[in-house]
C-alpha positions in Angstrom: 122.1 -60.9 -6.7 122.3 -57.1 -8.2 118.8 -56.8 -7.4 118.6 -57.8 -3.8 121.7 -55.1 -3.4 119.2 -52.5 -4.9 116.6 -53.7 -2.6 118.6 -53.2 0.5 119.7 -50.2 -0.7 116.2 -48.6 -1.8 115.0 -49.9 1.6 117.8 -47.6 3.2 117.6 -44.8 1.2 113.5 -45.1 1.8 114.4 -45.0 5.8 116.7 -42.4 5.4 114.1 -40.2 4.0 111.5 -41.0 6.0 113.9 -39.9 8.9 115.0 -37.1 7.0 111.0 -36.2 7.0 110.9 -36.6 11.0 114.0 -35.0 11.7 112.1 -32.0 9.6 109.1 -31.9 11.4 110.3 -32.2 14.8 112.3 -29.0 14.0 109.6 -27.4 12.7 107.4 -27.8 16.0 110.1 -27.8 18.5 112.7 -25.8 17.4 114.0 -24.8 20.8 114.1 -28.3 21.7 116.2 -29.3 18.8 118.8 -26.8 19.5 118.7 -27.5 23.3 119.2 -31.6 21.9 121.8 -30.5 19.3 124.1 -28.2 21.9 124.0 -30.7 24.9 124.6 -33.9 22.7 127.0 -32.0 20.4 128.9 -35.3 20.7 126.5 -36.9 18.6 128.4 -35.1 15.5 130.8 -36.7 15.5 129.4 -39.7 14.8 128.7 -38.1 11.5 131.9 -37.1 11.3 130.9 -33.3 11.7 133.9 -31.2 13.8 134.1 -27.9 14.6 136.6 -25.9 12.3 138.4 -23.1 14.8 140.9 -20.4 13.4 144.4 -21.4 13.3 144.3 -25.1 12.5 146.6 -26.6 10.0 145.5 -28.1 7.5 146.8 -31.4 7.8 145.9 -31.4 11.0 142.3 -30.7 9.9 142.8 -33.2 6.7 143.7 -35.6 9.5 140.3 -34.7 11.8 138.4 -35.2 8.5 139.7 -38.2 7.6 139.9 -39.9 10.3 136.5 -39.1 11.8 134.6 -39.7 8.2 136.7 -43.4 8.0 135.5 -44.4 11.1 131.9 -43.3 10.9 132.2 -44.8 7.8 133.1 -47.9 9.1 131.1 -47.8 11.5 127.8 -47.6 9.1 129.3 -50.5 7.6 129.3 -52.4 10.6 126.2 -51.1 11.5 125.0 -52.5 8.3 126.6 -56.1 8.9 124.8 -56.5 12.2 121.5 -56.2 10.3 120.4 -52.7 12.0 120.5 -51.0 8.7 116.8 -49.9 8.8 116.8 -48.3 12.3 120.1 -46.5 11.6 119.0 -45.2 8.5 116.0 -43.5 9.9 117.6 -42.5 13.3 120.6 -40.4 10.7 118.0 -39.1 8.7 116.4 -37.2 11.9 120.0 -36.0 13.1 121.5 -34.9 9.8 118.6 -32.8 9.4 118.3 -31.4 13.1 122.1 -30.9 12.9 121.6 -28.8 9.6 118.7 -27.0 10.6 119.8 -26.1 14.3 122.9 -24.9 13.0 120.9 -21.9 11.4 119.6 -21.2 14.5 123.0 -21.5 16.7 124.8 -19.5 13.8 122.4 -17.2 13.0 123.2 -17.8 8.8 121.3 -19.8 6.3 122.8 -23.0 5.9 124.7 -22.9 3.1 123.9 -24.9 -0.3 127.5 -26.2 -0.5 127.2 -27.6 3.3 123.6 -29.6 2.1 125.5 -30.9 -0.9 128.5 -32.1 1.2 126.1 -33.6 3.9 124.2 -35.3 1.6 127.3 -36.9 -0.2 128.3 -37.8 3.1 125.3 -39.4 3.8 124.8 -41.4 0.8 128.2 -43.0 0.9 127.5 -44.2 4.5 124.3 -44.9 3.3 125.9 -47.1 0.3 128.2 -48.6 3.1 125.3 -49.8 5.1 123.7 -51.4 2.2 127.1 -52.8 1.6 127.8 -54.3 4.9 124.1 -55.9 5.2 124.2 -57.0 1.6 127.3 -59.0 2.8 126.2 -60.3 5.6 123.1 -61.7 4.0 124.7 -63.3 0.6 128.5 -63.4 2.3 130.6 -63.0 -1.1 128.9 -65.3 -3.3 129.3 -62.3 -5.7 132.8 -60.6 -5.0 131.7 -57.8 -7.5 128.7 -56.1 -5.6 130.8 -55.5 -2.5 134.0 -54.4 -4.6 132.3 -52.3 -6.9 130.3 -50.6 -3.7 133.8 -50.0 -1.6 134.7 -48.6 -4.6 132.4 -46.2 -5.3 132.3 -45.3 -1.4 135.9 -44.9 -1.6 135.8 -42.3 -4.3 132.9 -40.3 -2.7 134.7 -40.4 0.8 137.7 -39.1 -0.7 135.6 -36.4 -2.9 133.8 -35.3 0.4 137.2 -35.2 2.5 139.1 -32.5 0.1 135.9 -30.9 -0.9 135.5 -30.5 3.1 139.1 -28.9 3.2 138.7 -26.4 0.0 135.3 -25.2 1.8 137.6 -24.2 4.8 140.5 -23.2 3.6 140.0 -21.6 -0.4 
């Protein structure tokens, strides 16, 4: 049972890169088009739970933005993941969270920071982990409680991790 959880999850980390790999190249040859795609569908980050900080916010109201925005991308990987779509969605983030992080140099005019690629890629593996989760239980329902508890688990602790590292990058 552990391995078939591995399997989907290899298989959707394998996706992700791959997308990851796209999302690269696609930059690299059409890097005006991927800011013009990543400024009119700014939208699209919040689906990956990425908001715009502005000056002044408090910081539970930010905490709340965070929080709320990773939990229900979060949850919506997961349910992603339950419909059996895992694949497709892996890919399809790889190619955004890339264009998103690459763009950003170009709309910001800095280097993306090494903390930000750390953040986004914790970010991403837990949702990864959550689509693994949620087609893992579709496929095998709970005929092993442990996988899917030990999985919300560790997507729990990560989530939270990414939420107040999130804040001290904004704030301290």
């Amino acid at each position: 049972m552990i391995k078939k959880y591995f399997l989907v999850l290899a298989k959707n980390l394998i996706f992700f890169l791959a997308g990851a790999a796209a999302g690269f190249l696609f930059f690299y040859f059409f890097r005006d088009a991927s800011t013009f795609i990543m400024e009119k569908f700014s939208f699209l980050q919040g689906i990956f739970g990425i908001r715009p900080y502005q000056e002044g916010m408090s910081c539970g109201y930010v905490f709340a933005a965070i929080f709320i925005g990773n939990l229900l991308s979060t949850l919506g990987y997961f349910t992603l993941g339950y419909l059996g779509v895992s694949l497709p969605v892996s890919s399809v983030s790889g190619i955004f969270i890339i264009m998103f992080l690459f763009t950003g140099t170009i709309r910001h005019g800095i280097a993306v920071p090494g903390e930000v690629v750390i953040l986004s890629s914790v970010e991403m593996l837990y949702r990864i982990i959550a689509l693994a989760t949620g087609e893992h239980i579709k496929r095998n329902k709970f005929k092993n409680k442990a996988i899917p508890i030990i999985s919300i688990i560790i997507i729990s602790v990560m989530f939270a991790a990414a939420v107040f590292y999130e804040l001290y990058q904004i704030f301290y």
